[in-house]
N, C-alpha and C positions, 0 to 999 in steps of 0.2 A: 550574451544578449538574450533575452526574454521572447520565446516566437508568441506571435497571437495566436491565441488559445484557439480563436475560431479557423486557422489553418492547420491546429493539429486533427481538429474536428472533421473538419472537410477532407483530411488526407486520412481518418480514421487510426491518426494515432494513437485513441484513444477511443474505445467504443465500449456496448453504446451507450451515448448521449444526449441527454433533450438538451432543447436550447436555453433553459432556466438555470442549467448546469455552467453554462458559460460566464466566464466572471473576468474583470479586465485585463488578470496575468496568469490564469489559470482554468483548469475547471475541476468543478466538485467535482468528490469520489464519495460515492454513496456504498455505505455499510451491506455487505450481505451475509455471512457467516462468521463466528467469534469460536477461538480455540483459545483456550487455555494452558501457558506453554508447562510439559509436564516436569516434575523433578527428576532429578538425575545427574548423570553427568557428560559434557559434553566434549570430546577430544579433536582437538585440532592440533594438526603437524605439519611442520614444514613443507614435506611433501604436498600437501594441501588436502592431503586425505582427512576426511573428517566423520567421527561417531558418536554416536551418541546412545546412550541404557534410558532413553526415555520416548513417551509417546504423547506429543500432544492431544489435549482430550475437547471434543467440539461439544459447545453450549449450543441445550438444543433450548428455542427461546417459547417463552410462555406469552400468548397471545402474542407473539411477535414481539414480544421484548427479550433482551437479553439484562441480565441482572452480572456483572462485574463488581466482585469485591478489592477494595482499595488493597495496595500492596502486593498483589499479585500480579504476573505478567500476561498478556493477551496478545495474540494476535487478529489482525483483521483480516478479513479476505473482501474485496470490493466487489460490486456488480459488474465494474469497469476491466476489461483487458488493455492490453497497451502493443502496438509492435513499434519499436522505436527506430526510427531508419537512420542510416549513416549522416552523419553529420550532427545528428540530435543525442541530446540527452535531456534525462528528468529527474526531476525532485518533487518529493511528497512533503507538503508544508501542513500542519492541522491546523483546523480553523481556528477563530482567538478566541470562541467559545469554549472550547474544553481548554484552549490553554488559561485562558484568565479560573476557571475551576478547577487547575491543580490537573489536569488528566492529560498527560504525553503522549501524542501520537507522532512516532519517528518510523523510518523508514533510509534505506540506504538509497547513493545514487542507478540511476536505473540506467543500463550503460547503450549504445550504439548496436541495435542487431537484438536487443533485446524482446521478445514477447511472451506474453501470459499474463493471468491475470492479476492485479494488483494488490500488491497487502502492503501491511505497517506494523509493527508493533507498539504496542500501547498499555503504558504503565497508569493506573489508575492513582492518584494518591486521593482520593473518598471513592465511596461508592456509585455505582454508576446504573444508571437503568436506561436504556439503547432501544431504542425500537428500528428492527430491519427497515434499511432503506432511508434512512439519517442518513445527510450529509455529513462528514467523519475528517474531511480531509480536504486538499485542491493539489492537484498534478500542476507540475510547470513546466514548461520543456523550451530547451535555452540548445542555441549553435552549438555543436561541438569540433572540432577540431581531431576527429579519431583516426586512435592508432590503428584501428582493426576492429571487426566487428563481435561482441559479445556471442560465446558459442558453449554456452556451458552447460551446467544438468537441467539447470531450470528454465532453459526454454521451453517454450511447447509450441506445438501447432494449433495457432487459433485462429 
């Protein structure tokens, strides 16, 4: 089930946030930093240990734009942090703006115990010109039913 957006607000699920941000099953995530994911290679093992021979490389933006060429991969970083408390979980949806022009903004589930700041990946198929602080995306956060809380590398203290 779908929580309203204006309780994950007021419980600072999600910060921070104005109230123009708020929309009837989510709320925007507005664009702050763009990396460009770098070449290489990336090893993942059962173990769950994971490497990688590459560095992604951050788009430093010209008057506040950022310029993405189509076919290459990006990542987003959000203004938005998140701490997701037990019971909840979230999902990153992109707006039907960029989806009706071809530009994929995905993102994995954001699990229970989770916090830091929020990103997406984002595959351009045309070119793109972004100016920081575009709405990019909407967070949603729906009941969960968890096993246990998310405790992994990427939390941080926010």
């Amino acid at each position: 089930m779908v929580i309203n957006p204006k309780t994950a607000v007021e419980n600072k699920w999600v910060y921070p946030v104005e109230s123009s941000q708020i929309q009837p099953n989510g709320v925007d995530l507005r664009l702050n930093r763009v990396f460009q994911v770098g070449s290489g290679v990336l090893e993942v093992r059962k173990s769950g240990i994971q490497k990688h021979s590459f560095e992604n490389i951050e788009l430093i933006p010209q008057e506040d734009f950022f310029f993405l060429k189509r076919g290459h991969v990006y990542l987003f970083e959000m203004i938005e942090s998140v701490y997701i408390p037990e019971g909840v979980c979230a999902m990153i949806f992109s707006r039907s703006t960029f989806n009706r022009n071809g530009i994929i903004i995905r993102s994995c589930l954001f699990d229970s115990g989770f916090k830091n700041v929020v990103g997406a990946s984002v595959y351009p198929m045309t070119n793109l010109r972004i100016e920081r602080g575009s709405r990019v995306a909407q967070i949603v956060f729906f009941k969960a039913e968890n096993y246990g809380l998310y405790n992994g590398q990427y939390n941080r203290r926010v």
